[in-house]
Backbone as XML, in Angstrom:
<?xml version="1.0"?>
<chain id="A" units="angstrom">
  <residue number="1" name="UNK">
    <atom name="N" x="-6.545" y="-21.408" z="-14.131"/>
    <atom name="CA" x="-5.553" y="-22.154" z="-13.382"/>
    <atom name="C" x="-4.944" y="-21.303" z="-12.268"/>
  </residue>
  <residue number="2" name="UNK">
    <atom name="N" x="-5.009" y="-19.835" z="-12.298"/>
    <atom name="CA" x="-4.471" y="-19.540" z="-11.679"/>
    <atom name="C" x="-5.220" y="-19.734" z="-10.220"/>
  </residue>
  <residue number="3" name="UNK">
    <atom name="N" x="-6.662" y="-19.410" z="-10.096"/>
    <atom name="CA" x="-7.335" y="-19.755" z="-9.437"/>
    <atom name="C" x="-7.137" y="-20.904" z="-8.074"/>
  </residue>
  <residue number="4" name="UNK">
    <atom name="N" x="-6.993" y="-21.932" z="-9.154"/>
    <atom name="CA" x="-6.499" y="-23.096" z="-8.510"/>
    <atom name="C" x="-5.366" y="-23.265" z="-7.833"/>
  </residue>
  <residue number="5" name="UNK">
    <atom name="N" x="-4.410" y="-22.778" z="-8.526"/>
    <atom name="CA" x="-2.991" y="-22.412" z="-8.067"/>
    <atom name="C" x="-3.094" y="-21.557" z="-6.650"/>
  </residue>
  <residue number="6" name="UNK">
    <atom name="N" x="-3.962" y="-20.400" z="-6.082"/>
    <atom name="CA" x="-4.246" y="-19.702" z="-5.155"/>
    <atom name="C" x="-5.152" y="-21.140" z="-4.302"/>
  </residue>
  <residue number="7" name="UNK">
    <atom name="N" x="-5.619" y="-21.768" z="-5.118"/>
    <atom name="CA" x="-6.461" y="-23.031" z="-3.831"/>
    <atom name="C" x="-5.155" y="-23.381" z="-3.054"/>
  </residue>
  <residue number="8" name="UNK">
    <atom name="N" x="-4.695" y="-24.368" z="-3.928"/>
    <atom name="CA" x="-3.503" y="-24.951" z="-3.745"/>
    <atom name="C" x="-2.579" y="-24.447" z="-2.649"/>
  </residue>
  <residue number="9" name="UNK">
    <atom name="N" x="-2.535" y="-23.139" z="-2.955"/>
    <atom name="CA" x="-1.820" y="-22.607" z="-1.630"/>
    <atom name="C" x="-2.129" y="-22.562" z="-0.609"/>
  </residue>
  <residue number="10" name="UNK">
    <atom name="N" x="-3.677" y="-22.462" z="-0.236"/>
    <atom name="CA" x="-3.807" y="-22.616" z="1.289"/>
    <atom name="C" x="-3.708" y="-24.302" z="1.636"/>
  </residue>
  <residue number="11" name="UNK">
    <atom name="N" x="-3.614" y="-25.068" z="1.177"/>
    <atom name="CA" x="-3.608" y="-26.253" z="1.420"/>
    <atom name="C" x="-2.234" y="-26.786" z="2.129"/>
  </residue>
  <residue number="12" name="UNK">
    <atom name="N" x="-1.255" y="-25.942" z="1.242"/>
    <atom name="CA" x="0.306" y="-26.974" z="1.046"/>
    <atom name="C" x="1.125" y="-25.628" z="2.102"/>
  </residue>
  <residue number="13" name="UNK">
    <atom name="N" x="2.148" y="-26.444" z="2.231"/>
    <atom name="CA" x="3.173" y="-25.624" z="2.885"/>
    <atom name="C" x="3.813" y="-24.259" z="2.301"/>
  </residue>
  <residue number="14" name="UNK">
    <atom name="N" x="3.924" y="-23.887" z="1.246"/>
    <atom name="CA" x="4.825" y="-22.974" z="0.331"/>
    <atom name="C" x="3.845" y="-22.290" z="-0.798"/>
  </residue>
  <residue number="15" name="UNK">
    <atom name="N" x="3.843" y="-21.280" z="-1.248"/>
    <atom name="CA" x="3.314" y="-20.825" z="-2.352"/>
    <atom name="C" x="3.340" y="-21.792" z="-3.358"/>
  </residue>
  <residue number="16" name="UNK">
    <atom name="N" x="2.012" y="-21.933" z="-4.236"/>
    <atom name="CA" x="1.610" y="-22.367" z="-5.627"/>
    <atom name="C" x="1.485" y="-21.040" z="-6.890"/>
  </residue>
  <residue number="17" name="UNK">
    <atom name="N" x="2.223" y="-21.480" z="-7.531"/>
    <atom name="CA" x="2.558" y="-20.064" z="-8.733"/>
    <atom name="C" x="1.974" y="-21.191" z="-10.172"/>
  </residue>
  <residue number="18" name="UNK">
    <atom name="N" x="1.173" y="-20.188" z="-10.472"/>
    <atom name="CA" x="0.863" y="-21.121" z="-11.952"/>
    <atom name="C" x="1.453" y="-20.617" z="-12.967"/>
  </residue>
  <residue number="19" name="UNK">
    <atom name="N" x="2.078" y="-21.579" z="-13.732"/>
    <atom name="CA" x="3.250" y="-21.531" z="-14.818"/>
    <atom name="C" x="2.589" y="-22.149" z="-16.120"/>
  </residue>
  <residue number="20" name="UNK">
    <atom name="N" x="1.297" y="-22.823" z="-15.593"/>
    <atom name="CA" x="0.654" y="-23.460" z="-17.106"/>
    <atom name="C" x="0.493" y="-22.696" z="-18.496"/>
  </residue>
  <residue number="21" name="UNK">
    <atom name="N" x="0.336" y="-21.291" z="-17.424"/>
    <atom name="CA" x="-0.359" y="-20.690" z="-19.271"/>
    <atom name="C" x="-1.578" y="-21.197" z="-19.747"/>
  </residue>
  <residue number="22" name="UNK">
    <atom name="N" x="-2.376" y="-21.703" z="-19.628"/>
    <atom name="CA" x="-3.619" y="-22.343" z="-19.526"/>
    <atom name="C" x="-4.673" y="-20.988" z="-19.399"/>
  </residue>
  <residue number="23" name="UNK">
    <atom name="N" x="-5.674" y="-20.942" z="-20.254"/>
    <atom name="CA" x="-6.932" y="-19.962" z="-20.198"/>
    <atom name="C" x="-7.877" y="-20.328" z="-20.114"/>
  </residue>
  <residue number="24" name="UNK">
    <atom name="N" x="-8.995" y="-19.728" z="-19.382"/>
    <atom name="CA" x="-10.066" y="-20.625" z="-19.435"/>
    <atom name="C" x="-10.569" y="-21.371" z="-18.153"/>
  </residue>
  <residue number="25" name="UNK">
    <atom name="N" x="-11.708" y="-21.764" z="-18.400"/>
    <atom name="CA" x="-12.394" y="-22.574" z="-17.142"/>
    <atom name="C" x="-12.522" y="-24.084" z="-16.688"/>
  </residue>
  <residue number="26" name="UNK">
    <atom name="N" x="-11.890" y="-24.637" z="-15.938"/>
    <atom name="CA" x="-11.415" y="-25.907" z="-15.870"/>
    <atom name="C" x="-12.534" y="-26.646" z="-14.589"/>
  </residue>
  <residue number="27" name="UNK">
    <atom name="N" x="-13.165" y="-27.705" z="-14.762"/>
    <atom name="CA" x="-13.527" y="-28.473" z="-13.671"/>
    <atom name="C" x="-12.347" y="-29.559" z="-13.423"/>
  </residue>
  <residue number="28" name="UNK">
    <atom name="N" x="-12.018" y="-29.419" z="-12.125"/>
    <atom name="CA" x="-11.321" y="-30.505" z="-11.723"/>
    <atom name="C" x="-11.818" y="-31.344" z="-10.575"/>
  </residue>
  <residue number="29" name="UNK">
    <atom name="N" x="-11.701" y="-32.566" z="-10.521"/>
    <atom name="CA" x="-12.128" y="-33.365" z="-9.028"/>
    <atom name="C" x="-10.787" y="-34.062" z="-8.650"/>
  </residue>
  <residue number="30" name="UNK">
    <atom name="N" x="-10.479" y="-34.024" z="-7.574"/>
    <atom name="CA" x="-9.272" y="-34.523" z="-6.789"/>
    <atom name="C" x="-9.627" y="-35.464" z="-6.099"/>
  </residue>
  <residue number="31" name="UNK">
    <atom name="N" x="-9.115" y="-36.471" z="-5.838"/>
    <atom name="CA" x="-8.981" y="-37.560" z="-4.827"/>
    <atom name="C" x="-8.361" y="-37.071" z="-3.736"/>
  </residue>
  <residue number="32" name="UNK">
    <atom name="N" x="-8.997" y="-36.909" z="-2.789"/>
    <atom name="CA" x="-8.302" y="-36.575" z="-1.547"/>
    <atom name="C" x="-8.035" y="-37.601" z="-0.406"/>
  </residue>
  <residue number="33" name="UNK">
    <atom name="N" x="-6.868" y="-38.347" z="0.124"/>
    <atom name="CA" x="-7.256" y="-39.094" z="1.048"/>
    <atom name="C" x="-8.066" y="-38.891" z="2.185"/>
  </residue>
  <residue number="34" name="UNK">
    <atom name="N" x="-8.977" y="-39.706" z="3.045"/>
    <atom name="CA" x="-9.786" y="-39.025" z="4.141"/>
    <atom name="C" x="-8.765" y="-38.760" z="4.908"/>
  </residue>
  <residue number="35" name="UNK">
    <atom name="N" x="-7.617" y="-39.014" z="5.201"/>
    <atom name="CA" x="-6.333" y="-38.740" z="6.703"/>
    <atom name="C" x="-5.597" y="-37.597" z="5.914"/>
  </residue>
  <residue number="36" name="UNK">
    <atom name="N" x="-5.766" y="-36.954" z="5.094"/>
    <atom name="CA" x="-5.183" y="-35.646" z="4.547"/>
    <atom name="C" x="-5.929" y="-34.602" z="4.526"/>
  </residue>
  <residue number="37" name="UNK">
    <atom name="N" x="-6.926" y="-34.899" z="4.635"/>
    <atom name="CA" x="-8.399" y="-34.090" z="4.557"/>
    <atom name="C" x="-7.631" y="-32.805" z="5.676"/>
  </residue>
  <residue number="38" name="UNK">
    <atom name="N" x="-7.766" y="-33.378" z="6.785"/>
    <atom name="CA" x="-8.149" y="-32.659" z="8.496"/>
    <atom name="C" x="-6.628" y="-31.676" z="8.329"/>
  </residue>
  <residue number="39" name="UNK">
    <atom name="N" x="-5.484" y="-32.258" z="8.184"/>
    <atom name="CA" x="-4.061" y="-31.683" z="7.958"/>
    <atom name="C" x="-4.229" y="-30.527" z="7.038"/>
  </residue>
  <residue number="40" name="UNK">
    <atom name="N" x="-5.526" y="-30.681" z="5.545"/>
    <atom name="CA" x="-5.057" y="-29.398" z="4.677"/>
    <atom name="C" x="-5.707" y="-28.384" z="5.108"/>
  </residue>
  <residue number="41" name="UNK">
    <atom name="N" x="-7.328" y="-28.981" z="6.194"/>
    <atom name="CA" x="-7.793" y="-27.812" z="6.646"/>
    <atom name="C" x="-7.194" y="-27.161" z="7.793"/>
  </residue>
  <residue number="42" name="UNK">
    <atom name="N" x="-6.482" y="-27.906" z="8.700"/>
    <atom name="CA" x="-5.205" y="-27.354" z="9.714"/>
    <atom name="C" x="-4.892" y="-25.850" z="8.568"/>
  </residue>
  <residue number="43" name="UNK">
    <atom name="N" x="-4.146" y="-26.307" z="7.989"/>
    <atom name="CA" x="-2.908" y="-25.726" z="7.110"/>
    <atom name="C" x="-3.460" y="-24.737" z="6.345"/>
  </residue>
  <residue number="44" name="UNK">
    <atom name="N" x="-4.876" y="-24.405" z="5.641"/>
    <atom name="CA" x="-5.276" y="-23.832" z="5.670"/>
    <atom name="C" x="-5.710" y="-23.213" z="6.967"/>
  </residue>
  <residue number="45" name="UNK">
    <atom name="N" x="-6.324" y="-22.990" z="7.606"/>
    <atom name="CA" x="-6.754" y="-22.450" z="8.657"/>
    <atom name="C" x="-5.239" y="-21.226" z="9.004"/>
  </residue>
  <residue number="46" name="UNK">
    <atom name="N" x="-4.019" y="-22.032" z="9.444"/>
    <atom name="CA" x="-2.583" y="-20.995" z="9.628"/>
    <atom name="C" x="-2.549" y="-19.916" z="8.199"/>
  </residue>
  <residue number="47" name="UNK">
    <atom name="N" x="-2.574" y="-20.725" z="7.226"/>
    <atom name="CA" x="-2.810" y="-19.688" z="6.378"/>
    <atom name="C" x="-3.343" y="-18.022" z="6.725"/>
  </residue>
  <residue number="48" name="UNK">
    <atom name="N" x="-4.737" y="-18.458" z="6.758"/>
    <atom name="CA" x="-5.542" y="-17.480" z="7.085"/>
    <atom name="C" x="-5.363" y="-16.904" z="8.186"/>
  </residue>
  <residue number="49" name="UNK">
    <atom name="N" x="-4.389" y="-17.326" z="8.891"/>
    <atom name="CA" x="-3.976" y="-16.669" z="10.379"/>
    <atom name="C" x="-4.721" y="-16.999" z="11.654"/>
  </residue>
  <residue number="50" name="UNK">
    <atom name="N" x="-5.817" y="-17.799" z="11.564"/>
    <atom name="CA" x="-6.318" y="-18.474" z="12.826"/>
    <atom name="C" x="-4.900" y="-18.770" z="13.763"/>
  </residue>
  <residue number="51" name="UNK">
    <atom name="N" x="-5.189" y="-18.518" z="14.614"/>
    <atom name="CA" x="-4.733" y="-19.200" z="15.905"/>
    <atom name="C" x="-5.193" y="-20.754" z="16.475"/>
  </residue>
  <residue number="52" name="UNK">
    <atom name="N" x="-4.172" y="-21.817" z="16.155"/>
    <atom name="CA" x="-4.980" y="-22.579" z="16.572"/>
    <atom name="C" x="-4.374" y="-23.297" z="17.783"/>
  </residue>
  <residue number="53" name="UNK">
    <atom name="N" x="-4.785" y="-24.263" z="18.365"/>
    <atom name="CA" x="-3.900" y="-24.651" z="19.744"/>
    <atom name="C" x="-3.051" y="-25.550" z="19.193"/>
  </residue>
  <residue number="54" name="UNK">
    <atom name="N" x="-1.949" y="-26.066" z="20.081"/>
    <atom name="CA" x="-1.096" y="-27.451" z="20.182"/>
    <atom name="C" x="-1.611" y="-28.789" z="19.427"/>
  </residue>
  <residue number="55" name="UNK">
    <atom name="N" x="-2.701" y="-29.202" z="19.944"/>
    <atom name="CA" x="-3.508" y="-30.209" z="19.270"/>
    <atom name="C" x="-3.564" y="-30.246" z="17.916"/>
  </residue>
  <residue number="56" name="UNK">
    <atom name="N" x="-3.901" y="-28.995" z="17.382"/>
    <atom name="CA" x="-4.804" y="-28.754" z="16.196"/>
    <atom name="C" x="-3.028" y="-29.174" z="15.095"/>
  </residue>
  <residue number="57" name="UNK">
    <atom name="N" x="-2.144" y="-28.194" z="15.553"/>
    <atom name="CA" x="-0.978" y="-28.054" z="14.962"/>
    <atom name="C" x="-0.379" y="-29.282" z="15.209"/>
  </residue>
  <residue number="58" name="UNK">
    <atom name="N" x="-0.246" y="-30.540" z="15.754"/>
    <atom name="CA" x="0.231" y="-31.411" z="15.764"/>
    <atom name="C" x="-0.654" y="-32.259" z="14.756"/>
  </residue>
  <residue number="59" name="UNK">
    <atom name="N" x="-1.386" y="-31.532" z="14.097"/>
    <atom name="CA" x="-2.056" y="-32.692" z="13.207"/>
    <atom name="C" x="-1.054" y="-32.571" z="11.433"/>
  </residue>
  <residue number="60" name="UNK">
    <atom name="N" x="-0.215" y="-31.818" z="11.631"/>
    <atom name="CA" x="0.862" y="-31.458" z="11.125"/>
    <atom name="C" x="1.904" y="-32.137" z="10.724"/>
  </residue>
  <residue number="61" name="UNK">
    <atom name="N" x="2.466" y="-32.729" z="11.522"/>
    <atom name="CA" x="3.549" y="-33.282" z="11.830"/>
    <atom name="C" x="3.787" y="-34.480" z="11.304"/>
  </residue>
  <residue number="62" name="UNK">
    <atom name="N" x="4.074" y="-34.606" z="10.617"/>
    <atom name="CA" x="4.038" y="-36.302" z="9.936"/>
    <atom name="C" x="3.360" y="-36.154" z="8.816"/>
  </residue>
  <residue number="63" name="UNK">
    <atom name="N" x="2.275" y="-35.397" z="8.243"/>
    <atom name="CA" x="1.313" y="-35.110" z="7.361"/>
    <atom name="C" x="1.831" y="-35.450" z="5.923"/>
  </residue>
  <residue number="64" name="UNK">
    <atom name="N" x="1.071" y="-35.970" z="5.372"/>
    <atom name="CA" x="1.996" y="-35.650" z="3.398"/>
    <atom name="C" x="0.719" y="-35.580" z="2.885"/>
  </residue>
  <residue number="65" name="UNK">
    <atom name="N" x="1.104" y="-35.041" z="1.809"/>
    <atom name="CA" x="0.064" y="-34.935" z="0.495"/>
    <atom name="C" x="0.294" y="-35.556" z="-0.643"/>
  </residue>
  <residue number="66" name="UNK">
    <atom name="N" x="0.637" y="-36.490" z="-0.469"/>
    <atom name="CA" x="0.739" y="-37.554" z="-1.505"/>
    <atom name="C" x="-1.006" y="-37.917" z="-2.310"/>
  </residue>
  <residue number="67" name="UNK">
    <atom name="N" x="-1.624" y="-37.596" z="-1.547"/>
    <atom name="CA" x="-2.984" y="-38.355" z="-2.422"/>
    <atom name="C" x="-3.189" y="-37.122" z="-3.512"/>
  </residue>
  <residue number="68" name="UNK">
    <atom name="N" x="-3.017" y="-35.725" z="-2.774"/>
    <atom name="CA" x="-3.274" y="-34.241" z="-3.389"/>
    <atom name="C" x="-2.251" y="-34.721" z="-4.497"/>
  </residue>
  <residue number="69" name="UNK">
    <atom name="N" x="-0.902" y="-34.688" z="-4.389"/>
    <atom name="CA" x="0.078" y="-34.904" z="-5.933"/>
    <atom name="C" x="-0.635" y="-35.849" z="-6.583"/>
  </residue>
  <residue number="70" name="UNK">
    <atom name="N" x="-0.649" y="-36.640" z="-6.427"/>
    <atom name="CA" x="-1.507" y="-38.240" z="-7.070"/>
    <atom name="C" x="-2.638" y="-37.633" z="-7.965"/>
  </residue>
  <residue number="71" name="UNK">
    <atom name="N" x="-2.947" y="-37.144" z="-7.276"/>
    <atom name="CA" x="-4.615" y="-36.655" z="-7.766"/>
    <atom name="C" x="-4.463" y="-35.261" z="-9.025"/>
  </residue>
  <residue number="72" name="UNK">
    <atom name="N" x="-3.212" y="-34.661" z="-8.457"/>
    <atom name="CA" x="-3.166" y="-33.393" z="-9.627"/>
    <atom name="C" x="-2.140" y="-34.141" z="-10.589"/>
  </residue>
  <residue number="73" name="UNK">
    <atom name="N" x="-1.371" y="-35.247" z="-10.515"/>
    <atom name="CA" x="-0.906" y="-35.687" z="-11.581"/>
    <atom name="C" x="-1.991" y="-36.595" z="-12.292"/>
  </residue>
  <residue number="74" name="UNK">
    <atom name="N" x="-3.055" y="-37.068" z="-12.360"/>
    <atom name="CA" x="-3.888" y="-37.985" z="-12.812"/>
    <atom name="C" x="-4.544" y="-36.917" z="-13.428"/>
  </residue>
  <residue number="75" name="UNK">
    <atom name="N" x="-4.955" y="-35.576" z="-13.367"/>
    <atom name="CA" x="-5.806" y="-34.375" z="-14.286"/>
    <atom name="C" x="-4.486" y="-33.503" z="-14.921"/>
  </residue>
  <residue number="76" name="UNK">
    <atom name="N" x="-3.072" y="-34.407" z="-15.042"/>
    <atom name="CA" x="-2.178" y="-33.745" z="-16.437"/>
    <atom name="C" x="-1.168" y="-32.636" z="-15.572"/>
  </residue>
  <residue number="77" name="UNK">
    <atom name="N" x="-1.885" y="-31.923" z="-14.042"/>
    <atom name="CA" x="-1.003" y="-31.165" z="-13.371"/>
    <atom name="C" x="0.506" y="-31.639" z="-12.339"/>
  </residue>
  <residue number="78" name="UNK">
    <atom name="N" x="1.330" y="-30.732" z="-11.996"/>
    <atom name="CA" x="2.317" y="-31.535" z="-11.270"/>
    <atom name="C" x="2.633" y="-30.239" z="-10.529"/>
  </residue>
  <residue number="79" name="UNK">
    <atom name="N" x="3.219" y="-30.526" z="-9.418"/>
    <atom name="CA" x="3.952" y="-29.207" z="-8.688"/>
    <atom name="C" x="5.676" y="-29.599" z="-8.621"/>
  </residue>
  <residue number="80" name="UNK">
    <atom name="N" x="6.185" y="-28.354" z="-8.861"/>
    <atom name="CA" x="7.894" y="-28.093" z="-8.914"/>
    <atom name="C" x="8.135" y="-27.698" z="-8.395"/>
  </residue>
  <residue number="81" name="UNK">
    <atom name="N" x="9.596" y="-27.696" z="-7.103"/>
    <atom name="CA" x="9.680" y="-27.246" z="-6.101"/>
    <atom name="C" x="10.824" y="-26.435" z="-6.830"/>
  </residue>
  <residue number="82" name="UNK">
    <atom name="N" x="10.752" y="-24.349" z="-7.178"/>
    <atom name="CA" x="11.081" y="-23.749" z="-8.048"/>
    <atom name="C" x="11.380" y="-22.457" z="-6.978"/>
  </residue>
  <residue number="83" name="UNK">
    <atom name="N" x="12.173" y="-21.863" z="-7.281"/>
    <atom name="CA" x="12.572" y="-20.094" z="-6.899"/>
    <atom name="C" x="11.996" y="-19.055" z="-7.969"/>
  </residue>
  <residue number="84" name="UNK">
    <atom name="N" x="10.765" y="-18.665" z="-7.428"/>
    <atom name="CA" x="9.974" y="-17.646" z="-8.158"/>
    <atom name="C" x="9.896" y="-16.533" z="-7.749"/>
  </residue>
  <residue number="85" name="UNK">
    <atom name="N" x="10.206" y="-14.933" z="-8.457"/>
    <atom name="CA" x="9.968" y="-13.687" z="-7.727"/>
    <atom name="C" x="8.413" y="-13.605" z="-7.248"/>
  </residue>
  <residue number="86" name="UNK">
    <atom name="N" x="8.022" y="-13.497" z="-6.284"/>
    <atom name="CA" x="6.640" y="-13.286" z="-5.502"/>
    <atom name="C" x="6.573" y="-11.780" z="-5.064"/>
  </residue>
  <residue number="87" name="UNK">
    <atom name="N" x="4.998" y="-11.601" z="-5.231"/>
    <atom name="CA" x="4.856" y="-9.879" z="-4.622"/>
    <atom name="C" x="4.647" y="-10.320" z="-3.349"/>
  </residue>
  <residue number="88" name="UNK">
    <atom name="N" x="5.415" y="-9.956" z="-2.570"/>
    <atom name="CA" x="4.685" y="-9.438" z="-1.056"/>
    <atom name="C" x="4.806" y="-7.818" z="-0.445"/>
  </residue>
  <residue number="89" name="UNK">
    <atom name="N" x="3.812" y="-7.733" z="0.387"/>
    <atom name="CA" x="3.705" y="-6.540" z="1.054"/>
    <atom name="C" x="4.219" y="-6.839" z="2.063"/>
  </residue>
  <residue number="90" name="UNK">
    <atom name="N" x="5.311" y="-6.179" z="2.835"/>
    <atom name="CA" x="5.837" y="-5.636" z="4.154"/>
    <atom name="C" x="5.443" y="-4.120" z="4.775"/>
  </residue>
  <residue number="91" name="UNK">
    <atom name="N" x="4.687" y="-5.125" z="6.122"/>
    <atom name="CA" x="4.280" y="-3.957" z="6.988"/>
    <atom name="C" x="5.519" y="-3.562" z="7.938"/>
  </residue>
  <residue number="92" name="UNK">
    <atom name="N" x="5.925" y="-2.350" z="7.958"/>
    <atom name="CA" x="7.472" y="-2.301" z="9.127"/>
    <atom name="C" x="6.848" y="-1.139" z="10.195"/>
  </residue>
  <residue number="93" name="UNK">
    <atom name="N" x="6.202" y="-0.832" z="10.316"/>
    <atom name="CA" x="5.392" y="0.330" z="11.322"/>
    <atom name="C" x="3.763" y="0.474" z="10.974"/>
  </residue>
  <residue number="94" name="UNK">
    <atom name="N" x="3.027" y="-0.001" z="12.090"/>
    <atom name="CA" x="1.317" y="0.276" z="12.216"/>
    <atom name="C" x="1.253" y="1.318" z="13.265"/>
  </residue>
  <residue number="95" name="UNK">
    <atom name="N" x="0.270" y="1.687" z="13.109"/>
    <atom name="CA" x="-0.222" y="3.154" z="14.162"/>
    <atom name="C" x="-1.785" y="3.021" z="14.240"/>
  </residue>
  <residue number="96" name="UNK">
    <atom name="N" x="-1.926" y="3.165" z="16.044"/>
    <atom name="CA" x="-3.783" y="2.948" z="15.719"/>
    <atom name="C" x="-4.046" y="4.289" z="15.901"/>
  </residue>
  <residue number="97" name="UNK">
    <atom name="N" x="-5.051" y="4.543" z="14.806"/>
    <atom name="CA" x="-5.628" y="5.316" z="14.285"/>
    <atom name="C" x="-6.796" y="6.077" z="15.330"/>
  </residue>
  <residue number="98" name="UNK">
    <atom name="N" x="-7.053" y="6.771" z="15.861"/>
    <atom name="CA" x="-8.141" y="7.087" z="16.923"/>
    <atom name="C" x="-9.535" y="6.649" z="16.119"/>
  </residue>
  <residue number="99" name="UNK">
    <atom name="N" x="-10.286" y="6.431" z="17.235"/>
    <atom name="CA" x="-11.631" y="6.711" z="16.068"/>
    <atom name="C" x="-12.991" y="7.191" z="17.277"/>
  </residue>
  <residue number="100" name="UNK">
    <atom name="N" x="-13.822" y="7.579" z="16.568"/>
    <atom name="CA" x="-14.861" y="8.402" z="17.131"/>
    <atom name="C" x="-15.962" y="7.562" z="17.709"/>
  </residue>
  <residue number="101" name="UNK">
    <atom name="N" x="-16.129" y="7.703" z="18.945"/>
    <atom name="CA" x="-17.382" y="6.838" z="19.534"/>
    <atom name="C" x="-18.585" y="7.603" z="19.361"/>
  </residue>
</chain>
């Protein structure tokens, strides 16, 4: 689950933290609406730090994931909008490094 929980996150706006406690290997299939589709790969994509233009990011705006909840409440899952300690790394000074041609 935790796995999934790391899917989940590039999809949605906010970190997914798995709280199931759940072990083990799970197949799941989701119903995805086709008009949510293009928005989670937007949203993924920022994730990953692509740069994308105006266009791309206005596919944003209005967006819900209602079919994604729908779909993880119909396989027993739900998401909670919760205050969890998270690891992050903070970079506060980079230096480029020379390197040898």
């Amino acid at each position: 689950m935790g796995m999934a929980a790391d899917m989940f996150t590039r999809f949605l706006d906010r970190p997914v933290v798995d709280m199931t406690n759940l072990k083990g290997g799970y197949d799941l299939v989701l119903d995805i609406a086709p008009e949510e589709r293009l928005p989670m790969m937007v949203r993924s994509a920022v994730a990953a730090g692509v740069v994308l233009p105006p266009q791309a990011l206005a596919l944003l705006d209005g967006s819900s994931m209602n079919s994604l909840v729908e779909s993880m409440k119909k396989v027993g899952l739900s998401l909670e909008a919760r205050r969890v300690p998270l690891e992050v790394i903070v970079v506060d000074q980079m230096q480029k490094t020379p390197t040898e041609n």
